[in-house]
N, C-alpha and C positions, 0 to 999 in steps of 0.2 A: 504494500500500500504506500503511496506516495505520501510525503511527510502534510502537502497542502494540496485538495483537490477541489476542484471549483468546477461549478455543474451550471449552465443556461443563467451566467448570471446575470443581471439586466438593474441597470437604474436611471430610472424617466423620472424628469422633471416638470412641473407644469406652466408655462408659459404662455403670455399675451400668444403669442405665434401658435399657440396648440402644445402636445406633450414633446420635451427635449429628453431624447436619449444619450446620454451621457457614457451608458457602458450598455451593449445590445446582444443579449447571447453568447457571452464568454465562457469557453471550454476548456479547464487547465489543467495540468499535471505539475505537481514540483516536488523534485526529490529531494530529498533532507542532505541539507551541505552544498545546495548547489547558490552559486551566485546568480542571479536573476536580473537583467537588465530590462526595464522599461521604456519607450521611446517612442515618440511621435510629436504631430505636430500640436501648436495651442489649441485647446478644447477638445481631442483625443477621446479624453478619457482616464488620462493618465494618475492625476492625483485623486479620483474617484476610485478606481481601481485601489490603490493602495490604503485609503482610507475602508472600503469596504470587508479590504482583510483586515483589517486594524483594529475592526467591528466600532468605527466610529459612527457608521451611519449603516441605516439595515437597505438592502437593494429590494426593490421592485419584484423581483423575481430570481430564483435561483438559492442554489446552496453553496458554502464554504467550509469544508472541513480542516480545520488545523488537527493534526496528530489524531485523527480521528473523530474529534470534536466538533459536531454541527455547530457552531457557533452561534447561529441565529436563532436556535432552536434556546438558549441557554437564559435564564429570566436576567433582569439587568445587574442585579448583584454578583451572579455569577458569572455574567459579559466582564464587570469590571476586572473580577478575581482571574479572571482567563487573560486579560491582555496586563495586568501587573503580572503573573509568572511567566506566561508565552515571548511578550513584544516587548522589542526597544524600540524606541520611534529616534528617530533624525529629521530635524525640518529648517528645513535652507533658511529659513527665519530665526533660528538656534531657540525661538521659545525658552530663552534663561529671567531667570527673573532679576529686573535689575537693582536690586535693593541687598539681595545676598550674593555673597563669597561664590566663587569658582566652586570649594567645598563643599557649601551650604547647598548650592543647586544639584551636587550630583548627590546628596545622599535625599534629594527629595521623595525618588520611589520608594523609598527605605521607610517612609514616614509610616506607613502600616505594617510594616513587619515586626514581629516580638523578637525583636536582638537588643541588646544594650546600647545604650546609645553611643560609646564608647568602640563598639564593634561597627557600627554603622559610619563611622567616621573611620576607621581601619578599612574597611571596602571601598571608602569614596575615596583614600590616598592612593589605592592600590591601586584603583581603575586610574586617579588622575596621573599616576605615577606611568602606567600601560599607555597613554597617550602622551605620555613628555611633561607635563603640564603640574608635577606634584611641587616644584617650587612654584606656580604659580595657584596654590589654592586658595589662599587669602586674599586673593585678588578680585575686586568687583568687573563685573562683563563689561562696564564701560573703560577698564583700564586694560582691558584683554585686546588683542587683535582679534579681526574676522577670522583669520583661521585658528587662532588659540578659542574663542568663543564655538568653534565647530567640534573644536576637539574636547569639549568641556562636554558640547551638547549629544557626542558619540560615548564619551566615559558616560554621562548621564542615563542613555541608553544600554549600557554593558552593566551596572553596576546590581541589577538583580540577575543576570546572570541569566538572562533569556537566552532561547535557542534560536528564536526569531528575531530578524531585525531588519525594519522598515526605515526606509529611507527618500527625503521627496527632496528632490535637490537639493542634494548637500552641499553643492560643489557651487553652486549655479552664482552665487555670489564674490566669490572668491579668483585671486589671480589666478596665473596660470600654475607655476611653483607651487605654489598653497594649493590649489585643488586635487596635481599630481600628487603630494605627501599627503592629503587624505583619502584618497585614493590608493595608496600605497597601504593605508592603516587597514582601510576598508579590507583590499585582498589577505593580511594576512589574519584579518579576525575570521575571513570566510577560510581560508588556510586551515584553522586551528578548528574546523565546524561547524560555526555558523551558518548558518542559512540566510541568504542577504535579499531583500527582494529592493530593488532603488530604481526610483522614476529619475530619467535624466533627460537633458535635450542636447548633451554634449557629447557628440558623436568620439571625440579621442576617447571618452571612458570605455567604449565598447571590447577594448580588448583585454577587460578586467571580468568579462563577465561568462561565466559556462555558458549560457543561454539572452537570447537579445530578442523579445518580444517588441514589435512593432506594432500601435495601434493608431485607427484612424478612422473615426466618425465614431468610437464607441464599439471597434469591433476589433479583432484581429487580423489585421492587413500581412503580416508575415513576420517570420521566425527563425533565428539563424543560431547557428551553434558554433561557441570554440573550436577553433582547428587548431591542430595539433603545430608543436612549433618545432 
C-alpha cells in the first residue's frame, strides 16, 4: 500500500462566473520516502492540492488516505491530532510569529505535547542546530535573514518528528544561493526518509525531486520521473 493515496479528488469553488474547479479528479499514488514535486502554472491547483493533504480544507469530492488513514473521514479533533503527528508544513510566507525567539517559534508544535518543558526546548536546539541556525535561537524573525527565517520555519516543521512534510514554496522568495542551500537541506531530510510533497514554480528544483507532477486547470496534465544519473 502506498504511504499516500488519493482517489477522484475534486474541489469547486463557487463563483459570480458559476462553480470554479480548483482540483478536478485527481488520481495518486505516493510511496513513503519518495520526494514529490508539484508544478504548474498560477491557478493550477497547486496550493489547493497541498493544503487538501494537509487536511486544511475538506475537497468536494474524493478521498485521501495518509498511512492508511481516510483523513476526511476523521471528526475535527482527530483531523487536528492527525496532522500534529503526521505533517510538517513549510510556507514561503515562513508563518513565524514575530514577537518570539527563532527558539520560541520552533518549539511551538510542542505546545501540546506532555514533555517537560525543558525537553521541549532540547528538541527545538536540536532541530535549530540540524538547520545551522542553533546560534541563532534567540534571535527574533525580524533580525533573521529570509533564508535563516526559512530554515527556522523547516526546523519548525521537523521538530515533532513527522514522516510527512508539506511544502508550498519554500524557495519562491528567496535568492538564488539561499534557495539552492534549502534545497540542499530539503534533499537530504528526504535522504534520511522523509516523504516531501513541495508545490514549486521553479523549474531548477526539479532535479531534487523522485517524481514531478504537473498540473493545469485543476487536473493532471503530466508526470515525469528521476532519471538515473
Amino acid at each position: 500500500m502506498a504511504f499516500i493515496e488519493i482517489n477522484g479528488l475534486s474541489k469547486h469553488y463557487p463563483s459570480r462566473a458559476g462553480v470554479v474547479a480548483a482540483l478536478d479528479g485527481i488520481d495518486l499514488s505516493i510511496d513513503e520516502g519518495t520526494f514529490l514535486g508539484v508544478m504548474g502554472p498560477s491557478g493550477s491547483g497547486k496550493s489547493t492540492f497541498l493544503s487538501l493533504i494537509g487536511g486544511l480544507c475538506h475537497p468536494t469530492a474524493g478521498t485521501i488516505r495518509v498511512d492508511g488513514i481516510d483523513i476526511f473521514r476523521l471528526p475535527a479533533e482527530q483531523l487536528a491530532d492527525f496532522r500534529r503527528e503526521y505533517l510538517g508544513f513549510v510556507f514561503q510566507s515562513f508563518n513565524l510569529v514575530p514577537y518570539l525567539t527563532a527558539l520560541e517559534n520552533v518549539m511551538l508544535p510542542l505546545t501540546v505535547k506532555k514533555l517537560a518543558n525543558a525537553e521541549k526546548r532540547e528538541r527545538a536546539y536540536q532541530v535549530l542546530e540540524r538547520v545551522g541556525l542553533k546560534a541563532r535561537a534567540g534571535h527574533l524573525p525580524g533580525e533573521l535573514s529570509g533564508g535563516e527565517q526559512e530554515r527556522v520555519a523547516i526546523a519548525r516543521a521537523l521538530v515533532n518528528r513527522p514522516p510527512l512534510i508539506l511544502a508550498d514554496e519554500p524557495t519562491g522568495s528567496l535568492d538564488t544561493a539561499t534557495a539552492a542551500s534549502i534545497m540542499d537541506l530539503f534533499a537530504e531530510l528526504n535522504g534520511e526518509g522523509q516523504t516531501i510533497v513541495m508545490v514549486t514554480h521553479n523549474p531548477e528544483t526539479r532535479g531534487n525531486f523522485h517524481r514531478t507532477l504537473l498540473l493545469r486547470d485543476g487536473r493532471v496534465a503530466g508526470e515525469s520521473l528521476a532519471t538515473a544519473a
